[in-house]
C-alpha positions as CSV (number, residue, x, y, z in Angstrom):
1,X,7.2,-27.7,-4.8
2,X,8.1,-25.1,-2.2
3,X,5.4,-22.2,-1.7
4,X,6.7,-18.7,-2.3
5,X,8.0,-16.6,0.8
6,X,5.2,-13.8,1.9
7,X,6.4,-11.2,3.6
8,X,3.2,-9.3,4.8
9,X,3.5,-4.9,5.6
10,X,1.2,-3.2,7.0
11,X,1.1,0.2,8.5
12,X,-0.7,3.3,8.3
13,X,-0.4,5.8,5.1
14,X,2.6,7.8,4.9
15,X,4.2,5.5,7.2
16,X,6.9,3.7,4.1
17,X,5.4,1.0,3.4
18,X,5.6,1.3,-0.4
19,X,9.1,2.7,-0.2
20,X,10.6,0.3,1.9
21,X,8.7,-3.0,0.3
22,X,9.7,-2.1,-3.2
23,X,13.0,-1.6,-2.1
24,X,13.5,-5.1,-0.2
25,X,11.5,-6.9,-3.5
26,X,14.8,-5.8,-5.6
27,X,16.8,-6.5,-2.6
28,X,15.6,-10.3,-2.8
29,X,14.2,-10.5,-6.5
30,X,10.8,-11.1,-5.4
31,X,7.6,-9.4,-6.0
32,X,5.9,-6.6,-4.7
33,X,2.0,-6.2,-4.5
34,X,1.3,-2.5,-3.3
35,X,-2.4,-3.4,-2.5
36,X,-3.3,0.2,-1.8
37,X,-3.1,0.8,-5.4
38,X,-5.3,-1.5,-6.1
39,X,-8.3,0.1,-3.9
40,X,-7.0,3.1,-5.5
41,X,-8.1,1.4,-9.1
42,X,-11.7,0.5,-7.6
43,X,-11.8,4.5,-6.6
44,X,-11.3,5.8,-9.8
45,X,-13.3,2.9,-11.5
46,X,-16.4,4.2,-9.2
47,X,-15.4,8.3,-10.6
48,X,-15.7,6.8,-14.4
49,X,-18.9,5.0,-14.0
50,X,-20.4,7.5,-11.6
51,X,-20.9,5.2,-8.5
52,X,-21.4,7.4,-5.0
53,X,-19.0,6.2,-2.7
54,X,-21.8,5.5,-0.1
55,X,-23.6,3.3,-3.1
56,X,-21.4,-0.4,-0.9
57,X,-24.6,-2.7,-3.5
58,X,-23.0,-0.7,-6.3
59,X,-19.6,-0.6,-5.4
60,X,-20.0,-4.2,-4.6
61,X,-20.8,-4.9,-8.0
62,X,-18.0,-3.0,-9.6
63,X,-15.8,-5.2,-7.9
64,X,-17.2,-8.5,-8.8
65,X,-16.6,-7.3,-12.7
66,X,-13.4,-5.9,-11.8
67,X,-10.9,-6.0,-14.6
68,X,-7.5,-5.4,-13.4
69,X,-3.9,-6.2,-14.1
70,X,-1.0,-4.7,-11.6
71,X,2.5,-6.1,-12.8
72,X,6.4,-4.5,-12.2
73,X,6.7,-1.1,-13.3
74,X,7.5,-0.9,-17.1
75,X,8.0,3.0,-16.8
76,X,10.4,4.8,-14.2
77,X,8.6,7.3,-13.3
78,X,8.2,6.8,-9.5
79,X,5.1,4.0,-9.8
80,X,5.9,1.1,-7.5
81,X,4.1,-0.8,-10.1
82,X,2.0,-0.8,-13.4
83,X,-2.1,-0.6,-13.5
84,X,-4.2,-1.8,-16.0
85,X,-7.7,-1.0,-15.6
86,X,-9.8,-2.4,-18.0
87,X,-7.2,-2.4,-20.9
88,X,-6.0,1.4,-20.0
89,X,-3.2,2.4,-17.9
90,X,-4.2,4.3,-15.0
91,X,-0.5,3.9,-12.8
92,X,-1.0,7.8,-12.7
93,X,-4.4,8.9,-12.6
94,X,-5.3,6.5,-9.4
95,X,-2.9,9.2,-7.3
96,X,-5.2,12.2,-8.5
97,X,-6.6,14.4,-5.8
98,X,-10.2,12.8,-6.9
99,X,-9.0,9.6,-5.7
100,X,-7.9,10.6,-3.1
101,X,-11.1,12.2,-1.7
102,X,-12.7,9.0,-1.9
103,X,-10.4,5.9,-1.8
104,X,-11.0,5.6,1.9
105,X,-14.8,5.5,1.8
106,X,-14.6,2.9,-0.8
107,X,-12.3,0.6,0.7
108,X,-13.6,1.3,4.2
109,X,-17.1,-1.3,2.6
110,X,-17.1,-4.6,4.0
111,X,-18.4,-5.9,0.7
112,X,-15.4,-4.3,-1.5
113,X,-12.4,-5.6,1.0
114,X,-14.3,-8.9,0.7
115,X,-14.6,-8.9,-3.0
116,X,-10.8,-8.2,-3.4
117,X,-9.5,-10.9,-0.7
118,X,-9.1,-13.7,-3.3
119,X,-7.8,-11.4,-6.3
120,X,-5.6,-10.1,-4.1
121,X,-4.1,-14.0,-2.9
122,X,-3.6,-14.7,-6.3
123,X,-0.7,-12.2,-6.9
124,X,1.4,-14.5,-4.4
125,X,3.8,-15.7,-7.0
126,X,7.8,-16.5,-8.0
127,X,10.3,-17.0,-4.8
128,X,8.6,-14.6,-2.8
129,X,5.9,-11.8,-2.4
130,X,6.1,-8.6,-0.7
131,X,2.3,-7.0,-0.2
132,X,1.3,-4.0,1.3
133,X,-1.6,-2.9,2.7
134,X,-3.9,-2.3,6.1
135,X,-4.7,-6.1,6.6
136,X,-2.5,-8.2,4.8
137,X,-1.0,-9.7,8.0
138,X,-4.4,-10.0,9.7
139,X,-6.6,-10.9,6.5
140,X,-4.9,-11.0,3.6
141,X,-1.7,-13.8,4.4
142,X,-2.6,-14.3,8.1
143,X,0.3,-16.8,7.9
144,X,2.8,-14.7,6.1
145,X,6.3,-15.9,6.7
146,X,7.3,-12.8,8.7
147,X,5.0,-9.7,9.4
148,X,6.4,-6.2,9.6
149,X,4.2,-2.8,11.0
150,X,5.5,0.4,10.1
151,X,5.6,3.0,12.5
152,X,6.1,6.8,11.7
153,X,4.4,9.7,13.6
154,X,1.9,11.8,12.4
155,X,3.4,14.7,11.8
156,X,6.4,12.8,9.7
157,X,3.9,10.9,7.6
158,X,2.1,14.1,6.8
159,X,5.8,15.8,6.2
160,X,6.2,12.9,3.8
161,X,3.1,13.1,1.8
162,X,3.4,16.7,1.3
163,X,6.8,16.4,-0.1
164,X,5.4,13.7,-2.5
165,X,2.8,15.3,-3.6
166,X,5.0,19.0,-4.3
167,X,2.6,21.1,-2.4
168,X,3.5,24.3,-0.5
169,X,5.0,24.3,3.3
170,X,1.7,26.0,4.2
171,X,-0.5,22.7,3.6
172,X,1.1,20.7,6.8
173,X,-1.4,21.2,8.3
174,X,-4.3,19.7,6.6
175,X,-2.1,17.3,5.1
176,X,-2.1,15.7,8.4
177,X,-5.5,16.7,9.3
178,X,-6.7,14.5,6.4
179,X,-4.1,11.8,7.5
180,X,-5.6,11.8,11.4
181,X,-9.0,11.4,9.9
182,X,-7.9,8.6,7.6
183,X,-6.2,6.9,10.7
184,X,-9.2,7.0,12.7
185,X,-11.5,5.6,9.7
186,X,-9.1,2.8,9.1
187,X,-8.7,1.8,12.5
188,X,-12.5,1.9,13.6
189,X,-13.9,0.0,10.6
190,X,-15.9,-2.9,11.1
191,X,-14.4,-4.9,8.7
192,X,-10.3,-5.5,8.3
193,X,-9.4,-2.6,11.2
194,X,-6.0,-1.2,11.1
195,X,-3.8,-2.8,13.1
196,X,-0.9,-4.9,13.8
197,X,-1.2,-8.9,14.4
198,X,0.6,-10.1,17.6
199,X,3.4,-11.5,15.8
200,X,4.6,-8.4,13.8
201,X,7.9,-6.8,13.9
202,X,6.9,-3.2,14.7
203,X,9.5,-0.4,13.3
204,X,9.8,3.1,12.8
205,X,11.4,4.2,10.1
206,X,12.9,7.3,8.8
207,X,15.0,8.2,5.6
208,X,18.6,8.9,5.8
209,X,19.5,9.4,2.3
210,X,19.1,8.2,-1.4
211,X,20.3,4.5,-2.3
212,X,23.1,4.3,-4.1
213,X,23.0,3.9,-8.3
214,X,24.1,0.7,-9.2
215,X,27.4,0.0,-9.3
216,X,28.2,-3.4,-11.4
217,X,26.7,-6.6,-12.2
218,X,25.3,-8.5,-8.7
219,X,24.3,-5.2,-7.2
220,X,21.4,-4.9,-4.6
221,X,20.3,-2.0,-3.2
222,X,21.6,-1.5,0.3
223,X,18.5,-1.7,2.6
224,X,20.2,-0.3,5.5
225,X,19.4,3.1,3.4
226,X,16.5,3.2,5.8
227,X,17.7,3.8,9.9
228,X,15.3,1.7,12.4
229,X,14.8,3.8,14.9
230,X,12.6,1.3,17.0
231,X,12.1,-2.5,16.6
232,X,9.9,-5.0,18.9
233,X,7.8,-7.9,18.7
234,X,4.0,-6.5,19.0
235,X,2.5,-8.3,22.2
């Protein structure tokens, strides 16, 4: 029985990854695993029960009694996918400014990225996978069939999260002050750094325009939606 195709994403935040992964998983009809919502879960498991983000024994814990379900999204409302956290459906609330304040202390603990490796192996499944993520090409599926590291400056990532999140012009600026700090935590960890595998396809990507609606039965989005600006094999 042939193995399902991995294709492994990886990239900083604000960089597409999301965007452009859920769009090739309907391209190809396989599924896509948007692992950053799954530290998100641990996050705002660690708010409901109290834990201190600095607590890694604690946090360690919460993990190994993790109960989580992530599956296609069942409501289109913008989620890339549903989550099921312990029985309640928090697709939402893990994208709440709390979470946000504290997802990359959590998932920056050698301890938690360990205690989710496995879990997160087991959601390779159908035809094909798409993950996304900070390490799946380097931890995660070091032998993912192809590799892709997105690419997007600073200042377009930060544009990008701002729109997403509806703020005011006015918070640029410390939209990509918290996205420079975040790059520098991610990168320097001990654990599962940041960065790109030697054989990744590194790309920069920018978005020229909506994808089309569909438009009759057979129908797949048209990636090329998203222009390439830049494309190389990392050495």
């Amino acid at each position: 029985m042939r193995r399902p195709i991995v294709i492994a994403i990886d990239g900083p935040g604000g960089a597409g990854k999301s965007t452009v992964g859920a769009l090739l998983a309907r391209r190809l009809g396989f599924f896509f695993f948007d692992t950053g919502a799954l530290y998100r879960a641990v996050a705002l498991r660690a708010l409901d029960l109290g834990i201190d983000p600095s607590d890694e024994p604690r946090l360690a814990d919460l993990v190994s009694q993790l109960d989580i379900v992530m599956r296609p999204p069942s409501v289109d409302d913008g989620r890339q996918c549903d989550v099921l956290l312990h029985g309640r459906d928090v697709s939402q609330a893990i994208r709440s400014p709390a979470v946000d304040a504290i997802v990359s202390a959590i998932s920056a603990w050698p301890a938690v990225r360990q205690g989710l490796v496995a879990l997160q192996r087991r959601q390779i499944q159908g035809p094909g996978t798409i993950m996304s993520g900070r390490d799946i090409g380097t931890v995660i599926c070091p032998d993912a069939d192809l590799k892709v590291y997105l690419l997007a400056s600073a200042r377009e990532r930060a544009r990008r999260r701002l729109a997403q999140s509806g703020g005011p012009p006015e918070q640029l600026d410390d939209v990509l002050e918290a996205l420079e700090r975040r790059d520098r935590s991610d990168s320097s960890r001990a654990y599962a750094p940041l960065r790109a595998w030697p054989s990744s396809t590194a790309a920069s990507w920018h978005w020229s325009g909506r994808p089309a609606r569909p438009r009759g039965p057979g129908w797949r989005p048209a990636i090329g939606s998203w222009r390439s600006t830049a494309s190389s094999r990392v050495t």
